[in-house]
C-alpha positions in Angstrom: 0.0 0.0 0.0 1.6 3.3 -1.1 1.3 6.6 1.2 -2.1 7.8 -1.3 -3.3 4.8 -0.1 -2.8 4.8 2.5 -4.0 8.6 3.7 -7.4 7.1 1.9 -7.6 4.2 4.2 -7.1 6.2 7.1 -10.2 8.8 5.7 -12.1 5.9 5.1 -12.1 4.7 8.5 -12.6 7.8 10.0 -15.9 8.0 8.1 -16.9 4.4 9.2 -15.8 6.0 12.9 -18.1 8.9 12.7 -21.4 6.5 11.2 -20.9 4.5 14.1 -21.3 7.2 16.4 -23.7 8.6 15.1 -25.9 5.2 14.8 -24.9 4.5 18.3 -26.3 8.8 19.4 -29.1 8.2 17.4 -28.6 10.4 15.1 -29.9 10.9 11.4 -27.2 12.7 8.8 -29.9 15.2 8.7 -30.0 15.9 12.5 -26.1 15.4 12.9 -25.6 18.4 10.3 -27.9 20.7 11.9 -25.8 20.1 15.3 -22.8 20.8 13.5 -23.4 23.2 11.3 -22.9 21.4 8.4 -24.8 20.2 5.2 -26.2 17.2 5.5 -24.5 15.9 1.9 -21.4 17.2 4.1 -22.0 14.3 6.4 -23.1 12.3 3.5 -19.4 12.1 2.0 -17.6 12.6 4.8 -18.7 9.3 6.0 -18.2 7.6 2.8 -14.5 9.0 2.8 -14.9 11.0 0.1 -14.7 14.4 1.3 -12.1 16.1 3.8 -13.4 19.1 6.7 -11.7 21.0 9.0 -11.2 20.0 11.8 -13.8 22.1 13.6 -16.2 19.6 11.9 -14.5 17.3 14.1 -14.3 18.8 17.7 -18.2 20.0 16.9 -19.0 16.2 16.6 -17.0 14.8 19.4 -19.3 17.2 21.5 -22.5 16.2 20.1 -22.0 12.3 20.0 -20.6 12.5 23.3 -16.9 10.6 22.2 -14.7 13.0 24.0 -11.6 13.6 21.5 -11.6 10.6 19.9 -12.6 11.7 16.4 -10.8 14.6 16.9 -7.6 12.1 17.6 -8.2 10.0 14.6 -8.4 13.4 12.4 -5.2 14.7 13.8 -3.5 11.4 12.9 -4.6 11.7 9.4 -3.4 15.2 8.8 0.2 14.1 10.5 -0.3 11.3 8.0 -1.1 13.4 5.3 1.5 16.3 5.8 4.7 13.4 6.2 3.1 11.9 2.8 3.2 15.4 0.8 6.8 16.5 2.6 9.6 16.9 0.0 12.8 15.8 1.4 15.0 18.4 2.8 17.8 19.4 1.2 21.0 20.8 2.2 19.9 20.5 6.0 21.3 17.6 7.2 19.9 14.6 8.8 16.0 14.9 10.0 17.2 14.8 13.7 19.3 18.3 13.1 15.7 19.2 11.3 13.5 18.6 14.5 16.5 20.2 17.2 16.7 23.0 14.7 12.9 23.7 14.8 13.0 24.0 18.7 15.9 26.3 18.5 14.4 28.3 16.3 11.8 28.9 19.9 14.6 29.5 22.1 14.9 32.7 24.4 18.7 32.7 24.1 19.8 34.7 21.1 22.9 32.6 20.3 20.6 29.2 19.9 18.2 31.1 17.9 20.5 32.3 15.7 21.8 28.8 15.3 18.5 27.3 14.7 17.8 29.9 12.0 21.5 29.2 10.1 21.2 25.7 10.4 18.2 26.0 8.2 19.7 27.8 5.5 18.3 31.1 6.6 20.2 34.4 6.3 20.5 36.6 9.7 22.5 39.3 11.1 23.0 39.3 15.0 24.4 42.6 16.4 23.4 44.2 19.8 20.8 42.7 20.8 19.2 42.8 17.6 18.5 39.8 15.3 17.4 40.3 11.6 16.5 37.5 9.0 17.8 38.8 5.8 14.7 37.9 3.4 14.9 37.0 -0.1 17.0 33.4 -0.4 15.6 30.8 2.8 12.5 32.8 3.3 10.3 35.7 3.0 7.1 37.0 4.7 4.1 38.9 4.6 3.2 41.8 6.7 -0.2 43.1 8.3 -1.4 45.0 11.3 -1.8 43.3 14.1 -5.6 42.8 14.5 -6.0 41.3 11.4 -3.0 39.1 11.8 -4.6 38.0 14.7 -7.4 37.6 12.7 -5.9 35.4 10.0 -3.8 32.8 12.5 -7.2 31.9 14.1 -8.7 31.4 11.2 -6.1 29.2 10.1 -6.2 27.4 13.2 -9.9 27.0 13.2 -10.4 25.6 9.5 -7.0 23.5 10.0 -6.2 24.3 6.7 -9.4 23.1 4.9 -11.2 25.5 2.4 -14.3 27.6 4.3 -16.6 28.1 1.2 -18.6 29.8 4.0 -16.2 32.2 4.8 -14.4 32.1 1.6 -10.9 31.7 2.7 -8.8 29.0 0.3 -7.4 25.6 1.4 -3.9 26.3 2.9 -1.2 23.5 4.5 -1.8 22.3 7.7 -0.6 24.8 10.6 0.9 22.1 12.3 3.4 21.7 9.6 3.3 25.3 7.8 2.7 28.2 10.4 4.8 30.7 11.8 4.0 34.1 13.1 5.9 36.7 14.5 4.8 39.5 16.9 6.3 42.5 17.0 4.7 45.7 18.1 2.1 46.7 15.9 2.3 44.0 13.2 2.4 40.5 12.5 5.2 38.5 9.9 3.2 35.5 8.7 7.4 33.7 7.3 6.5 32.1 3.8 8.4 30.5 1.3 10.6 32.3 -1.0 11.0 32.6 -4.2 7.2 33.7 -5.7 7.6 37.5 -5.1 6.7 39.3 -8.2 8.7 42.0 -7.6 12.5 42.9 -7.8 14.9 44.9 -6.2 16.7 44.7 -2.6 14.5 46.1 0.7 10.9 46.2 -1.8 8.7 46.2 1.2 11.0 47.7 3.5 12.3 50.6 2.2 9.5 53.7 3.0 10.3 57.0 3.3 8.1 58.6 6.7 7.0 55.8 7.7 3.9 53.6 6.5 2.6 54.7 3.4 -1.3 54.9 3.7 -3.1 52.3 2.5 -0.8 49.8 2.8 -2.6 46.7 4.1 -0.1 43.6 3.6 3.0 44.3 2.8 5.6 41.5 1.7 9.4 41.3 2.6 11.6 40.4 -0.2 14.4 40.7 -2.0 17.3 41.5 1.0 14.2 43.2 2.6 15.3 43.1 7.0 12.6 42.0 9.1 12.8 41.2 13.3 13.4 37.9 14.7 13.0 36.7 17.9 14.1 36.8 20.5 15.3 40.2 20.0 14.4 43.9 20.5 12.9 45.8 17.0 13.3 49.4 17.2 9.3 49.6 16.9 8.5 47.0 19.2 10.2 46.5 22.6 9.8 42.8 22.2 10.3 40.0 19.3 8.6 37.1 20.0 6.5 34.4 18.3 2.8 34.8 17.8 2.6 31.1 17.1 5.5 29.1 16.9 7.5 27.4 14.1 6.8 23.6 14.1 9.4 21.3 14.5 10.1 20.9 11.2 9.7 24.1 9.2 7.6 23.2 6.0 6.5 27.4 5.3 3.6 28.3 3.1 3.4 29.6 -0.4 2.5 33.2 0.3 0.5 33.1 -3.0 -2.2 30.8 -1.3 -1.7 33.0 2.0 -2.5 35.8 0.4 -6.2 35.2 0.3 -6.2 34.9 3.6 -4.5 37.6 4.4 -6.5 40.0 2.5 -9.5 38.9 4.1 -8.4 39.3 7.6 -7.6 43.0 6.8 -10.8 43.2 5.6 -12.5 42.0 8.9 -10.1 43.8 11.3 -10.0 47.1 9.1 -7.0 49.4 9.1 -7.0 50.9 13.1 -5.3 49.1 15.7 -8.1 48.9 18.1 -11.4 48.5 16.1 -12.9 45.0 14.1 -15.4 45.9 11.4 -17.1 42.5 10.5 -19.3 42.0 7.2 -22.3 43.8 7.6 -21.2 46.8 9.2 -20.7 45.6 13.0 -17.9 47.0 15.0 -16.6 45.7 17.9 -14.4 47.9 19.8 -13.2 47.5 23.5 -15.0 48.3 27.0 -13.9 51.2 28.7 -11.1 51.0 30.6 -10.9 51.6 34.4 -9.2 55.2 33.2 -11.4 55.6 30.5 -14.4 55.2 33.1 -13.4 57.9 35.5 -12.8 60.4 32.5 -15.3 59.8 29.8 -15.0 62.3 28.0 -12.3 61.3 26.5 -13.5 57.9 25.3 -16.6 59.0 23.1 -15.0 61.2 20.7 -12.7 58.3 20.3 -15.4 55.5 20.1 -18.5 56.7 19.2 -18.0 58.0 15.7 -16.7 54.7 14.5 -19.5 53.0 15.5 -22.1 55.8 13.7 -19.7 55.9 10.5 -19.6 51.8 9.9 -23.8 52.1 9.7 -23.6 49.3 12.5 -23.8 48.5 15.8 -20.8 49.1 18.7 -20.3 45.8 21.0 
């Protein structure tokens, strides 16, 4: 049996697994889909083994057949299964073992091992005060966005596990137990993709802008011998480096093509100020008044209020 094969088998009896619990609940395909929040051809073809969800789909129906995680288990094995089957082998990174020790270095709070971890797998960086750099262009590159929709975009890619949403209408990405890394810093998030599809030439493209931000930039993409922070380090906008989500153990990064979707979207939902989400049909969410803000109101509703009148929608 071949690896195809075998990732079929292993979807096939994850469909027989989820029929059986839902004979032994009770449960029609109909009524399973309404718990879920699924189509009931969903459940259909997922059963026959026909058809991979995310893995939401999964943890929803561990809670309304009452079988704990053990679904949710069986899913997680097939995606590991999956993601070793579709894994080109590395090259120019020595053994697998110097792979996996370099992926935990890469997570390391002392600068030295960092810096290591990020040679080791072929990645350019400069180390110099405090400071660590990865040089972008050759081992990797990423994409930039502010912070709230960054946020935005890693739990959506958490929550789908990869899987296409046609609800939400974000695209099918790797798995981001195999293809995620996000860095913090300050105001933004660095989603680190693979290099190489950049359409653009020239040394510090995204980097390289005279007073600042221009306006209107939503996602902005490092390239080309473009400088961006690394942890563990200090940025000089940001008094700390540090991972949003961590690089997996062995770094397997994602076409930034394919991220860009996602990307693009999040913006979208989060809008362009730090501290206000603008959702699809005109809903902001903004924060609760601080303890501050509470004893000296006035200075929250000219802040507040006309963002909540101007997006035609309602302030939670």
């Amino acid at each position: 049996m071949n690896d195809s094969e075998g990732v079929r088998a292993l979807r096939r009896d994850l469909g027989r697994a989820l029929k059986q619990a839902r004979g032994a609940a009770g449960y029609s395909q109909a009524q399973l889909a309404r718990k879920t929040g699924y189509a009931r051809s969903t459940v259909s073809t997922v059963e026959s083994g026909s058809q991979n969800v995310p893995r939401a789909f999964w943890e929803r129906s561990d809670a309304v057949l009452g079988t704990g995680a053990a679904l949710l288990s069986q899913y997680d094995r097939l995606t590991q299964h999956r993601i070793a089957r579709i894994r080109p082998p590395a090259v120019g990174a020595g053994p697998r073992e110097e792979l996996r020790r370099a992926g935990r270095g890469l997570d390391s709070r002392i600068a030295a091992e960092a810096v290591a971890a990020y040679r080791q797998l072929g990645w350019r960086v400069e180390h110099a005060g405090g400071q660590i750099e990865l040089v972008c262009g050759n081992g990797v590159e990423a994409l930039e966005v502010p912070r709230p929709a960054g946020i935005v975009a890693l739990h959506w890619w958490l929550f789908t596990g990869g899987a296409p949403d046609e609800i939400r209408g974000l695209p099918a990405l790797p798995s981001p137990q195999g293809a995620l890394a996000v860095i913090a810093a300050g105001d933004r998030y660095l989603f680190l993709v693979q290099p190489g599809a950049c359409p653009w030439a020239g040394p510090d493209l995204a980097v390289a802008t005279p007073a600042g931000r221009p306006r209107g930039v939503t996602v902005r993409w490092h390239a080309g011998g473009g400088k961006i922070p690394a942890p563990p380090s200090r940025d000089t906008r940001a008094p700390r480096v540090a991972w949003a989500y961590p690089p997996p153990s062995q770094v397997q990064l994602a076409d930034p093509i394919v991220l860009l979707d996602l990307l693009t979207k999040a913006v979208a939902v989060a809008g362009h100020r730090r501290h206000l989400l603008t959702f699809p049909g005109g809903i902001s969410v903004v924060p609760a008044a601080s303890a501050a803000a509470v004893r000296e109101p006035h200075q929250l509703r000219p802040a507040l209020a006309p963002e909540a009148k101007s997006s035609g929608g309602t302030a939670c």
